[in-house]
Backbone bond lengths (Angstrom), bond angles and torsions (degrees), N, CA, C in turn:
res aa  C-N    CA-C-N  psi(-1)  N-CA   C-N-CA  omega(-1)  CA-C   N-CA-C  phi
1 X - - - 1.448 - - 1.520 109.06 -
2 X 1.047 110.55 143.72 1.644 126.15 -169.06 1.266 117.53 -116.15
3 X 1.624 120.91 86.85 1.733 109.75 167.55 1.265 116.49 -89.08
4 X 1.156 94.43 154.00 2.063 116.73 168.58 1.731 99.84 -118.68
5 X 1.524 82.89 117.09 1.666 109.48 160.02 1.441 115.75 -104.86
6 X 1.859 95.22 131.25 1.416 90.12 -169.94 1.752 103.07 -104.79
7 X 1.173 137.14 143.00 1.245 130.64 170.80 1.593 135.55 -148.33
8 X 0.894 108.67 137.99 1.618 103.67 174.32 1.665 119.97 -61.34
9 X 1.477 98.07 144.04 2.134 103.67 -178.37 1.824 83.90 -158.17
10 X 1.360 84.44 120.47 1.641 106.71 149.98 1.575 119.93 -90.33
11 X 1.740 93.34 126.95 1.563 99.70 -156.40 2.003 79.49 -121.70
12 X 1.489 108.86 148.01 1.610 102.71 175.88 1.611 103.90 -79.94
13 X 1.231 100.57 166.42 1.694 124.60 -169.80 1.272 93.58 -105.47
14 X 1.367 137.28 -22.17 1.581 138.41 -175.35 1.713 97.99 82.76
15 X 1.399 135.06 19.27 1.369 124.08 170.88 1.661 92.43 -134.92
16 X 1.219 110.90 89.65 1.361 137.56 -164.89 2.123 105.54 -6.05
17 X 0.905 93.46 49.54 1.756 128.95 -174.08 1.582 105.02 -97.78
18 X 1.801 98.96 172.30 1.421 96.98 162.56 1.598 78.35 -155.48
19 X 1.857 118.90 153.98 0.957 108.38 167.39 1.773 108.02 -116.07
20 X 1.082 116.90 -169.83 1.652 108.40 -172.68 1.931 90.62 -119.59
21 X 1.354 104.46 135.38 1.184 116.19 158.01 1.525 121.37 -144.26
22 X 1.567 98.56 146.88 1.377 114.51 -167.68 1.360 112.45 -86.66
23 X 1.049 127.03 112.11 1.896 142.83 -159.72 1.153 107.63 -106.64
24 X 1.712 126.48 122.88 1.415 118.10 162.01 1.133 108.31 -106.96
25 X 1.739 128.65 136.41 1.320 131.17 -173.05 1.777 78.93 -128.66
26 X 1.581 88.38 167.91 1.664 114.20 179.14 1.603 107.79 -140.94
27 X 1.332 108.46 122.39 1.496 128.75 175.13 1.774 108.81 -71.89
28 X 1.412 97.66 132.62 1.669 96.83 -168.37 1.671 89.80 -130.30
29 X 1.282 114.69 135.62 1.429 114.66 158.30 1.612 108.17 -118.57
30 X 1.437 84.40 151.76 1.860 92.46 -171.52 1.638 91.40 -134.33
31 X 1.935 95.51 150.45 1.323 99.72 178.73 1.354 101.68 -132.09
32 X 1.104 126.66 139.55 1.415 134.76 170.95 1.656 123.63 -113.45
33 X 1.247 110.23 139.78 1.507 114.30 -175.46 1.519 129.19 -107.48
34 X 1.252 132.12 51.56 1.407 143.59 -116.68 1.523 92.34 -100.12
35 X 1.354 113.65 96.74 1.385 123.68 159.61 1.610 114.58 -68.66
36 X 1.354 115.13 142.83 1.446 112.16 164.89 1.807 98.57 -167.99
37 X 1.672 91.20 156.04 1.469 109.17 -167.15 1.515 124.54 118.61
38 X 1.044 129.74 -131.29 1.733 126.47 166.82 1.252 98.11 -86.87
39 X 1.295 125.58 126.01 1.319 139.31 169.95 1.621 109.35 -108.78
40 X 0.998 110.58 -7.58 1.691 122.93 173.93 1.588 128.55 -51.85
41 X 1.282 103.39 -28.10 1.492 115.55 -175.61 1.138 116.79 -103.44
């Protein structure tokens, strides 16, 4: 399943400013299955 978070970030304008922008990031989960030992059999 795939969310989108939407959020505000003040980024500077370079005229001792900040402007507001609206950011979409996406939450990722990862799973890993980490065998270790004799893997031979």
């Amino acid at each position: 399943m795939t969310v989108f978070h939407k959020h505000y970030q003040f980024v500077p304008d370079g005229q001792n400013g900040r402007k507001k922008v609206l950011k979409h990031h996406v939450d990722v989960s990862v799973g890993i299955n980490l065998v270790y030992g004799d893997t031979t059999k």
